[in-house]
N, C-alpha and C positions, 0 to 999 in steps of 0.2 A: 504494500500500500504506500503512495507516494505521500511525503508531505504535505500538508495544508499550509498555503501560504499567506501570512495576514493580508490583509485589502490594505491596499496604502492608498491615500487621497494627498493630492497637493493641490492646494489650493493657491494661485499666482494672486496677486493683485495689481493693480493695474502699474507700469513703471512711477506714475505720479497720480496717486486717490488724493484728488486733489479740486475742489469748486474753490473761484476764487469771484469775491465780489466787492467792490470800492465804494467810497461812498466821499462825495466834494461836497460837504453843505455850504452855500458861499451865497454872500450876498452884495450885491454892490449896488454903491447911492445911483448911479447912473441908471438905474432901473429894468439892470441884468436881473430875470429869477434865479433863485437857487436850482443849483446842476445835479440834483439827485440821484439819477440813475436809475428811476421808476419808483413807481409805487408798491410801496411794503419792503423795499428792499434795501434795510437797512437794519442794525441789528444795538441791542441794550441787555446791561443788566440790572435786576431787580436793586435797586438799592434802598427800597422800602426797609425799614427795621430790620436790617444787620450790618453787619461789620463785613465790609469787600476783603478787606485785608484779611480779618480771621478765617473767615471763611476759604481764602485761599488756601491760609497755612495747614486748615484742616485737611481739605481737599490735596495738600501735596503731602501730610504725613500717611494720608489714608490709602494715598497710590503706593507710596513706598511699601507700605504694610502690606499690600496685593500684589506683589508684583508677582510675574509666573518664573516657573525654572529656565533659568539661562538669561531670563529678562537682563539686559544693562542698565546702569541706574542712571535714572535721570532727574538730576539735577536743577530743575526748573529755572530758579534765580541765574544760573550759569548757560542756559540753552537761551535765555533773554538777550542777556548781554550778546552772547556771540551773534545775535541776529543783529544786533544792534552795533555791533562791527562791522557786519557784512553789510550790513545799509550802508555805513559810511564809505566802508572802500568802493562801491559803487558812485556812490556822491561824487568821491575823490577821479574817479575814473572819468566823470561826465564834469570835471571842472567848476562841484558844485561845492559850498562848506559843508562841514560837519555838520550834525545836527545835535544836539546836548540831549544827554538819556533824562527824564523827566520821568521824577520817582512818581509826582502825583500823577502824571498823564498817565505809568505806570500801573498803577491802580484802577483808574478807570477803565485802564483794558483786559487789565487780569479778570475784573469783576463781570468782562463780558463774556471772555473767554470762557469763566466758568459756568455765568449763565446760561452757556450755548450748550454744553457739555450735560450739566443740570437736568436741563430743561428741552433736550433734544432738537434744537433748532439751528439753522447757520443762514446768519441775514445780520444785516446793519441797522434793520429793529426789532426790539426783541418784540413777545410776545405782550410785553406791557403799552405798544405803539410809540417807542421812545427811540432816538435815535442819538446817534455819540454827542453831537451840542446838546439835546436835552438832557445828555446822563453827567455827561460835564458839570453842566449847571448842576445838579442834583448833588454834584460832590461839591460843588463850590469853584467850580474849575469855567473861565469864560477864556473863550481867545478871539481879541481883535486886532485888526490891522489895519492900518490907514495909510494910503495910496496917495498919488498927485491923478485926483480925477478920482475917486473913490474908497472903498473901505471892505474887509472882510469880514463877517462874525461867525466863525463857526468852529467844529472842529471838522479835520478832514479823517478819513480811517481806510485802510485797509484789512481785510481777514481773509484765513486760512485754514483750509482743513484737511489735515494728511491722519496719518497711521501709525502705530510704531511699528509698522513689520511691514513685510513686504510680503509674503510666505507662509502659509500654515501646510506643513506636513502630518498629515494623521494615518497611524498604522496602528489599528487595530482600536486601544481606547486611549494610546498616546498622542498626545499632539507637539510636534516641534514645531518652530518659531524663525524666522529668518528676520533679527530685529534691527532695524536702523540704529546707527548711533547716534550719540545726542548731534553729533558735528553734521550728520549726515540730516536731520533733522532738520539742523537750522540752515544748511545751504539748499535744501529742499520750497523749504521757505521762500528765503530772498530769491532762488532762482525762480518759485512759479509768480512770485510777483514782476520780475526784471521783464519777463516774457509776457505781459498781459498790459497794455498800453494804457488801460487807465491806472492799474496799479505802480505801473513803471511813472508815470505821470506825476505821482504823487509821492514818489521816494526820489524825485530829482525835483521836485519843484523847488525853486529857488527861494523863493517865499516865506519856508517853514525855518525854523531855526531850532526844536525842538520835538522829541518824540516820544512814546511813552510803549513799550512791547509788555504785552502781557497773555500768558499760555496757560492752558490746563489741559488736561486728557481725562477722558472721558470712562468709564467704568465699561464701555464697549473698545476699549483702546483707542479711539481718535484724537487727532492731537488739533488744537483749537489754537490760533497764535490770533492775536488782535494787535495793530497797527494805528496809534492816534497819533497822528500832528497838530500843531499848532506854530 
């Protein structure tokens, strides 16, 4: 009698699981409307009675605490920053300045990131009908700009949503993992925005002098990155 041999599945996932959608809230005196990008398509998070901040930290001790066998650790606060590198060397590339990491902008995007994550959504408003200038405000955060010929109020954002693997291998009731690194992550990131002309639009605009990254992953593994300028 020949051996029985386990069923193996691989599961691919696409080279970039990745929707990518922008959002320019802008308004100017000369009686340009604001450049949305559609209707509903913008994304927030709840900041009704709690703590964005806490609730991050829970949300990144809780991932640690889950992670699967083989998983790499990821480092949140460290996967930020590097994105927020790699936005600049692109900046530096296209002859544009720096842009300063902005702890508070920071925050207002972590709190979307996890909203999204949460609350199973991916848009530039959340399910509350709030958009990054209204969550702004809601944290206390305004940004304006004033022009020769007019003026800006808003915040700009971009989001992201990838994976941490690329791969599931299941043989029998094991499942292995093919998992992105944190690096591969975050160049994942900045590359599907470099490639998508409004998001590239808005990580070279000249305008912004400040940014705010803020990331959570999702209890289904998704990884959620939020992009606020001002």
């Amino acid at each position: 009698m020949g051996q029985i041999q386990p069923n193996i599945l691989e599961l691919d996932l696409p080279p970039r699981l990745t929707t990518l959608r922008m959002l320019r809230e802008i308004s100017f005196v000369v009686g340009c409307p604001s450049w949305p990008g559609g209707a509903g398509r913008f994304p927030v998070a709840s900041v009704n009675r709690y703590n964005p901040s806490m609730k991050f930290l829970v949300a990144l001790v809780l991932f640690t605490s889950l992670q699967k066998p083989g998983q790499p650790e990821i480092r949140i606060p460290d996967v930020e920053r590097r994105v927020h590198e790699l936005i600049n060397k692109e900046r530096a590339k296209n002859k544009q300045t720096a842009l300063q990491f902005d702890e508070q902008l920071s925050r207002i995007a972590r709190a979307h990131s996890a909203d999204m994550a949460k609350r199973k959504f991916f848009s530039h408003v959340n399910p509350d009908k709030r958009n990054a200038t209204e969550r702004g405000k809601l944290a206390g955060y305004s940004c304006r700009k004033v022009y020769p010929g007019g003026y800006t109020d808003g915040l700009a954002e971009n989001i992201f949503q990838g994976s941490l693997y690329s791969r599931i291998r299941i043989t029998g009731n094991v499942r292995t993992y093919d998992w992105y690194s944190p690096e591969e992550i975050a160049e994942e990131t900045v590359d599907g925005w470099m490639h998508s002309d409004g998001h590239r639009r808005n990580v070279l605009d000249k305008n912004y002098d400040r940014e705010g990254i803020g990331i959570a992953i999702g209890a289904d593994d998704k990884v959620f990155v939020t992009q606020v300028f001002c």
